[in-house]
C-alpha positions as CSV (number, residue, x, y, z in Angstrom):
1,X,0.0,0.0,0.0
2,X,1.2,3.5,-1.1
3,X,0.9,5.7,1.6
4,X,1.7,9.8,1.5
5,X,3.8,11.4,4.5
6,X,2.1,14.7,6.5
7,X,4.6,16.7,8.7
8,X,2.6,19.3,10.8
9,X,3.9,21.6,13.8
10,X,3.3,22.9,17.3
11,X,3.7,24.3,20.1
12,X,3.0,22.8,24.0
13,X,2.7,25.9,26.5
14,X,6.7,26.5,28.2
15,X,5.9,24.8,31.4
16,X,7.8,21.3,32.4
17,X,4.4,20.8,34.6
18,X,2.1,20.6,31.2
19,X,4.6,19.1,29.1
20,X,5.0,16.2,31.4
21,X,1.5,15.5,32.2
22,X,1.1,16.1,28.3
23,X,3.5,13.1,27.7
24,X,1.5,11.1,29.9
25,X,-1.6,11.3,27.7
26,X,0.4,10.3,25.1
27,X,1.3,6.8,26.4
28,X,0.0,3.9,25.1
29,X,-3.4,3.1,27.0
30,X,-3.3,6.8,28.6
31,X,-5.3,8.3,25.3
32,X,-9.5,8.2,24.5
33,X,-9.7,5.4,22.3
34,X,-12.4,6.9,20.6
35,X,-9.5,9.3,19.0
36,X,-7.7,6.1,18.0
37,X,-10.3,5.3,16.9
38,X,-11.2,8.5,14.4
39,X,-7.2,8.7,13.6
40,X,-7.6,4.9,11.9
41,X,-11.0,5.5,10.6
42,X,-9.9,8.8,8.5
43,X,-7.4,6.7,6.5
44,X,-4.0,7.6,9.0
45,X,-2.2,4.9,8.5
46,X,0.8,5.7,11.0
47,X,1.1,8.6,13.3
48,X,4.1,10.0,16.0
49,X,4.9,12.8,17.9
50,X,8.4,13.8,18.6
51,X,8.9,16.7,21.1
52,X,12.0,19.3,21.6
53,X,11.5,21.5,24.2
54,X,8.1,22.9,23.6
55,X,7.5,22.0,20.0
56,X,5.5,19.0,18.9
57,X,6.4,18.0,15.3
58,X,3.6,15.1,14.1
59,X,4.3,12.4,11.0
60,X,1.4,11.2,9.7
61,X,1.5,8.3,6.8
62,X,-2.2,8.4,5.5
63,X,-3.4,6.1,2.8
64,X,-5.3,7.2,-0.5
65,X,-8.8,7.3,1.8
66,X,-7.3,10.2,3.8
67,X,-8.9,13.8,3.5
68,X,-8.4,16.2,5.9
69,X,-11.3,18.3,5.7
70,X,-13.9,14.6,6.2
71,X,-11.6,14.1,9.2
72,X,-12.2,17.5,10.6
73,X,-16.3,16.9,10.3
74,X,-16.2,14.0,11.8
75,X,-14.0,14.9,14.9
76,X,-16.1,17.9,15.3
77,X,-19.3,15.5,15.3
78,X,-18.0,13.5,17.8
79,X,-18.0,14.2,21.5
80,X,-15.3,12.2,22.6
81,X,-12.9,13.9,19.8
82,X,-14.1,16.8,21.0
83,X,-13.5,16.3,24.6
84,X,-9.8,15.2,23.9
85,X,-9.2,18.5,21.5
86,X,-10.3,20.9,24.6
87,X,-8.3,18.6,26.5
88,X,-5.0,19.0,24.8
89,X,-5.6,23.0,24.4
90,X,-5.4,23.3,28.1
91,X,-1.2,22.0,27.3
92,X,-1.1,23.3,23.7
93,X,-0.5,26.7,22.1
94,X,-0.8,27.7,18.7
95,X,2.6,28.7,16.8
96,X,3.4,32.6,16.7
97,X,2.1,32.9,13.0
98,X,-1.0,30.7,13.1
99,X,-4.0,32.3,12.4
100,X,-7.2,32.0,14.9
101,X,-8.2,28.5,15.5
102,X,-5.3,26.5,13.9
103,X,-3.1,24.6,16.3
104,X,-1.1,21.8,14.3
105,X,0.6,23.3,10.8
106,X,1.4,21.5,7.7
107,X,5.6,21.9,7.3
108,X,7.7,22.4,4.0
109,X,9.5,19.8,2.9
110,X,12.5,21.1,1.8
111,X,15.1,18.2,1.5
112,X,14.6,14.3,0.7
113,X,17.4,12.2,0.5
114,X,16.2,10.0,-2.3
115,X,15.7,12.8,-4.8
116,X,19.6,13.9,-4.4
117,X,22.3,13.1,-7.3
C-alpha cells in the first residue's frame, strides 16, 4: 500500500508541569480510544509525535482514503474527539504565525534524500 507522509507543527505551552502531564496522555493506553479510533477510521495509516523542548512536530503516513477536511467533520461531530481537542488545548498553544483556531501546521518539505544526485 502507497501511503503519502504529512509533517505538521506545534507548540506545547513553556511549562515542564504541562509538558509532562502532556506526555503522559500520550502513552499507550493513557489516550481516549475513541481518537484512535477517528485517527484509523480517517485513512491515517501511521502517526508519531516527537517533542523538543516545547515544539511537537507530528508524521502522519495516511493512505489514499485520507482527507483532511472529512476528518475534521467528523472529529467535530463526535463528542469524545471533542473532549480530547479541549483537552489538549489546556497544554497546547498555537505557533506565533497561526492564524485564529489553527493549532497543528502543515511543514515544507524542503530536503529528501532519495531525490539527491
Amino acid at each position: 500500500m502507497k501511503t503519502i507522509r504529512h509533517c505538521l507543527a506545534t507548540d506545547l505551552k513553556n511549562n515542564p508541569e504541562l509538558i509532562k502531564k502532556y506526555k503522559e496522555y500520550h502513552k499507550p493506553g493513557k489516550g481516549f480510544p475513541a481518537v484512535a479510533k477517528s485517527i484509523r477510521d480517517a485513512g491515517i495509516v501511521e502517526m508519531e509525535i516527537y517533542l523538543i523542548e516545547n515544539r511537537l512536530f507530528m508524521i502522519m503516513e495516511v493512505d489514499n482514503s485520507f482527507d483532511a477536511a472529512t476528518k475534521a467533520k467528523a472529529d467535530a461531530l463526535c463528542p469524545e474527539v471533542q473532549r480530547w481537542e479541549t483537552l489538549m488545548w489546556q497544554f497546547q498553544q498555537a505557533l506565533p504565525w497561526a492564524k485564529a483556531g489553527e493549532k497543528w501546521l502543515p511543514m515544507e518539505e524542503i530536503f529528501k534524500l532519495t531525490e539527491q544526485p
